[in-house]
PLY file of the C-alpha trace (Angstrom):
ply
format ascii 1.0
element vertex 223
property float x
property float y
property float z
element edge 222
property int vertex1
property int vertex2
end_header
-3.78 -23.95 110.70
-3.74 -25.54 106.74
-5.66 -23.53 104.39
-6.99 -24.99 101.42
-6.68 -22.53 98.36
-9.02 -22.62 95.55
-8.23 -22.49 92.14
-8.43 -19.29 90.33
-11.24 -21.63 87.33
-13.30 -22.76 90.44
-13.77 -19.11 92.30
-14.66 -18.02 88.46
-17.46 -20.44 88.61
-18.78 -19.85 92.22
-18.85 -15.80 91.40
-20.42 -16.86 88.07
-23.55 -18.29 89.94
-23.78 -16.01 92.15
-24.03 -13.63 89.65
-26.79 -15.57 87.98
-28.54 -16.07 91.50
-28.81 -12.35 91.86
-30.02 -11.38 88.24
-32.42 -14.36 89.11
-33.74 -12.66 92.08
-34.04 -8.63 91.12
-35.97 -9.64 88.14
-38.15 -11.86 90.45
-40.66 -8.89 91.53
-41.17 -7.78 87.32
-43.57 -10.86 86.86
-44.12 -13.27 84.30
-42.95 -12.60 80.62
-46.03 -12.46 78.44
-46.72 -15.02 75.79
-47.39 -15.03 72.24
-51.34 -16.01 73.47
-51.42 -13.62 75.94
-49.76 -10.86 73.92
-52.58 -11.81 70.54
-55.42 -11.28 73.52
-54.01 -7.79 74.51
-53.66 -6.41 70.82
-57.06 -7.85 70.20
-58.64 -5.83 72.95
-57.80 -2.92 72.11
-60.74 -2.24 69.36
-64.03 -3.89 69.66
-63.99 -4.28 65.61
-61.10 -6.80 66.49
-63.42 -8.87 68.31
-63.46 -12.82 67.15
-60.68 -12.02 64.90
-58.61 -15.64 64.00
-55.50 -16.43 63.39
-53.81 -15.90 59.31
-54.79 -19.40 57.89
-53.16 -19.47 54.21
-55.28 -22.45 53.52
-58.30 -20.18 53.77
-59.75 -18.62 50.59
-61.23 -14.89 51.29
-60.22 -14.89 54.63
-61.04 -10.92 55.42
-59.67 -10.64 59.06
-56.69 -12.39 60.53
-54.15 -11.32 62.59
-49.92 -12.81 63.26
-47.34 -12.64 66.08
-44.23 -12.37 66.36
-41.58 -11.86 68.51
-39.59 -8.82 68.76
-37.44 -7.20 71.25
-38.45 -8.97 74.08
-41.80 -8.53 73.61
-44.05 -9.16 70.49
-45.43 -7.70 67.63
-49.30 -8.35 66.53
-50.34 -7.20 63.32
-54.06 -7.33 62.81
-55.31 -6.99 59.02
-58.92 -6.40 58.17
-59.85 -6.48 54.11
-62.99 -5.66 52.11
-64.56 -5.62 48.92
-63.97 -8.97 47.11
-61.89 -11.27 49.24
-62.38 -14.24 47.61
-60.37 -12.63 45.09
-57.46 -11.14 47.57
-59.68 -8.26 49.17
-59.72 -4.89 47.39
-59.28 -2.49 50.56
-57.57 -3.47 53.25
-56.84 -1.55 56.92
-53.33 -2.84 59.25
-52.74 -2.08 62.53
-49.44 -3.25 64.44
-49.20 -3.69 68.03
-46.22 -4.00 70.04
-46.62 -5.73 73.12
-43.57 -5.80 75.86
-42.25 -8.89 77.76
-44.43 -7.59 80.69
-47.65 -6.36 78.87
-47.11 -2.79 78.29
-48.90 -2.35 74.64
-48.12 0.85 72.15
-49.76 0.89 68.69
-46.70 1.21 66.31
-48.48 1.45 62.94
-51.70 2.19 61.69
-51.93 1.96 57.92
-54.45 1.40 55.18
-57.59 2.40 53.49
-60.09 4.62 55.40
-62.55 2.31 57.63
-65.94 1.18 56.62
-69.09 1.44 58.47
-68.70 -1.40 61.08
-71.14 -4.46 59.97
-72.98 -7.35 61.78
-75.83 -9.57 62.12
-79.68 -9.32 61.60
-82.66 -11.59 60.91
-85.75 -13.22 62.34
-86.79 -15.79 64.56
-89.86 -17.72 63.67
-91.41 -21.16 65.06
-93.61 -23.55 62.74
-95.65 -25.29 61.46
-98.44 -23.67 62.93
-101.00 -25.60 61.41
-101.43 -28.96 61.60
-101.62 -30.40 58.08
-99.38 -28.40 55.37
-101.31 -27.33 52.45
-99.94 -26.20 48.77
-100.34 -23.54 47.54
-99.48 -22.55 51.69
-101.83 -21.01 53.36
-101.21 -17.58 54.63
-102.85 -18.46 58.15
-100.90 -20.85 58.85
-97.69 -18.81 58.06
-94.75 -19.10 60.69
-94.76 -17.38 63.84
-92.19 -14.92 65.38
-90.36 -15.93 68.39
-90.07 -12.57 70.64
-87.49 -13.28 73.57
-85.49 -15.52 72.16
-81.78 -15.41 73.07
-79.32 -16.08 70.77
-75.42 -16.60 71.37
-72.73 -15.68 69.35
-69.43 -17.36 69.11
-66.26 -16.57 67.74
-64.21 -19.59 65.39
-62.75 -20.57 68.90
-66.44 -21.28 70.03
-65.73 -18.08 72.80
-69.17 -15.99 73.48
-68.49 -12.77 72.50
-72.47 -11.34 72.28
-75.70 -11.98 72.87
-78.65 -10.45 71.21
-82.78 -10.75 72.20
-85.16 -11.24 69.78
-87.94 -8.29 69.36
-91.94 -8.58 69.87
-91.94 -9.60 66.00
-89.15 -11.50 66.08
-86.22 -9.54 64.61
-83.26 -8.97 65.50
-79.78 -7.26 64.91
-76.30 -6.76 65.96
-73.02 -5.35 65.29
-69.98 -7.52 65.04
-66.60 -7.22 63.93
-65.00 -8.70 60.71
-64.92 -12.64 60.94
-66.09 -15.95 61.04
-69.20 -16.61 63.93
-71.40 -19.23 65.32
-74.96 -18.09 65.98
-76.18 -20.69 68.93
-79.93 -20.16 69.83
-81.14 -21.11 73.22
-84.44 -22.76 74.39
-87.85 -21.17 74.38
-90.25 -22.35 77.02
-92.97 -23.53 74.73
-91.28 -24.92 72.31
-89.62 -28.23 70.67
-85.98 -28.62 71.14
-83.83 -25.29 70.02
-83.38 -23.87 66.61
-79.89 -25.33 65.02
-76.61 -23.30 65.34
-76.01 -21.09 62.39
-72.23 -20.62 61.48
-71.79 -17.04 59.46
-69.17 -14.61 58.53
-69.39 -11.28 58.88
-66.71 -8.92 56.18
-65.76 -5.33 56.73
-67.84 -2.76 54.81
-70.02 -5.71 52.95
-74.15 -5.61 53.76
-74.92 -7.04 57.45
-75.23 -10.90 57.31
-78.54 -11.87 57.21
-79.94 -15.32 58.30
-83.43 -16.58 58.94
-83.87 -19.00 62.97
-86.52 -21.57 63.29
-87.58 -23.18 66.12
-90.01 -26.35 65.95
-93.61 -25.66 67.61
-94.10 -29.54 67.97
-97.24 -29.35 65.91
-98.12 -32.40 63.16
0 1
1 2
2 3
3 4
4 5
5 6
6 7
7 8
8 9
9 10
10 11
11 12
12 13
13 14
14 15
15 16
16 17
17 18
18 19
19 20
20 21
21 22
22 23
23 24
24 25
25 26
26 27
27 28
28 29
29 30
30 31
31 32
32 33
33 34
34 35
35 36
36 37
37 38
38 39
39 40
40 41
41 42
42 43
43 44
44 45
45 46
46 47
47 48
48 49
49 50
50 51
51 52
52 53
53 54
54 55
55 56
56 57
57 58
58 59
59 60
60 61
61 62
62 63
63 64
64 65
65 66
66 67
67 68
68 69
69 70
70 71
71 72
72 73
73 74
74 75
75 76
76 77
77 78
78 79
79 80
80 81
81 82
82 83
83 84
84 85
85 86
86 87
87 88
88 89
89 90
90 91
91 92
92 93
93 94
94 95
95 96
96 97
97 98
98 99
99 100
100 101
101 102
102 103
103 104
104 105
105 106
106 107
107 108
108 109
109 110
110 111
111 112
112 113
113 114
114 115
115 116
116 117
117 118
118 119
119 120
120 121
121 122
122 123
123 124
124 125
125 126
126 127
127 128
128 129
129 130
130 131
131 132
132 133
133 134
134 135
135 136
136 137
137 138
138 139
139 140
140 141
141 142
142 143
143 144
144 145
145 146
146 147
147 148
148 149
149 150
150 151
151 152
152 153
153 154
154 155
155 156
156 157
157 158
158 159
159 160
160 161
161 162
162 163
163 164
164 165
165 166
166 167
167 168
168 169
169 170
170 171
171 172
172 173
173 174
174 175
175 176
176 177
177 178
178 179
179 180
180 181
181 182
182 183
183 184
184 185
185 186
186 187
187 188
188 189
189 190
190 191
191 192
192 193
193 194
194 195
195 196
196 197
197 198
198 199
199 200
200 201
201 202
202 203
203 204
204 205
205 206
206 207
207 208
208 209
209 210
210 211
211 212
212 213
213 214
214 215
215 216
216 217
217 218
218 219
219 220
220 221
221 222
């Protein structure tokens, strides 16, 4: 019976996928490699003060919280900056924490530098409805003053336009909540009762600065 010898260059290349098919297959059962996304959204949830942090935007003047990625061995490092006290001007104080996140999500905090933390900061205000008088006199007339909206709901959104809180407005209107370093959207939502909704608010809120304060007004419908 004729045999038919390879050549030693063409066994090389069968053993050579082979060899590939089996790497292939005991790494099957590890899962999927994380990536960059996935990696920024595992750093980030490790601290609520990271909460609606963005991405480093140069273009940005005073921008107090950012965070970059970046791959290292096999995995990726996140660093996540938060600044306060004059960012406009470069921030004054700053706080750095580094992340490293592994090809298959394991996380360890690698460094922790900076200035000691502030208080965190947030939101606060009131939510009113007018007119609630008919005809608008001036000097106004203290009766006819706007009225506050208890129950109201208002969203808040991150720069992505992601909720990331909700707050209830009090019997007299007022409300307040704490938020992480960063740029929001405050979205209110419908009152039975009343015309329309209130227009979205966009805010930012900066590590160890006063709370943010802004002012929501919802239309009564009355002329």
């Amino acid at each position: 019976m004729n045999m038919r010898h390879r050549s030693p260059g063409r066994l090389a290349v069968v053993l050579a996928g082979v060899l590939l098919v089996l790497v292939a297959c005991a790494g099957g059962g590890s899962g999927h490699l994380m990536s960059a996304d996935q990696a920024v959204r595992l750093a980030l949830s490790q601290q609520e003060r990271f909460a609606g942090i963005a991405a480093r935007d140069d273009s940005v003047i005073g921008q107090a919280a950012w965070y970059q990625v970046a791959a290292s061995g096999g995995g990726w490092d996140v660093l996540i900056r938060i600044g306060w006290g004059d960012c406009p001007a470069g921030c004054i104080n700053e706080h750095r924490w580094t992340y490293h996140v592994s090809g298959h999500g394991t996380i360890a905090l690698i460094h922790d530098t900076g200035d000691p933390l502030p208080a965190a900061s947030g939101v606060s205000g009131k939510v009113s409805a007018g007119p609630t008088c008919p005809v608008v006199t001036n000097p106004p007339d203290p009766a006819c003053a706007e009225r506050p909206v208890p129950g109201a709901v208002l969203v808040i959104q991150n720069a992505n336009g992601r909720e990331v809180a909700r707050v209830t407005a009090g019997q007299d209107g007022s409300f307040a909540l704490k938020l992480a370093p960063g740029a929001y959207r405050l979205v209110p939502q419908p009152v039975e009762g009343l015309m329309g909704t209130a227009s979205p608010i966009d805010f930012t809120v900066q590590a160890g600065q006063p709370t943010t304060e802004v002012q929501v007004s919802y239309d009564t419908g009355i002329r």
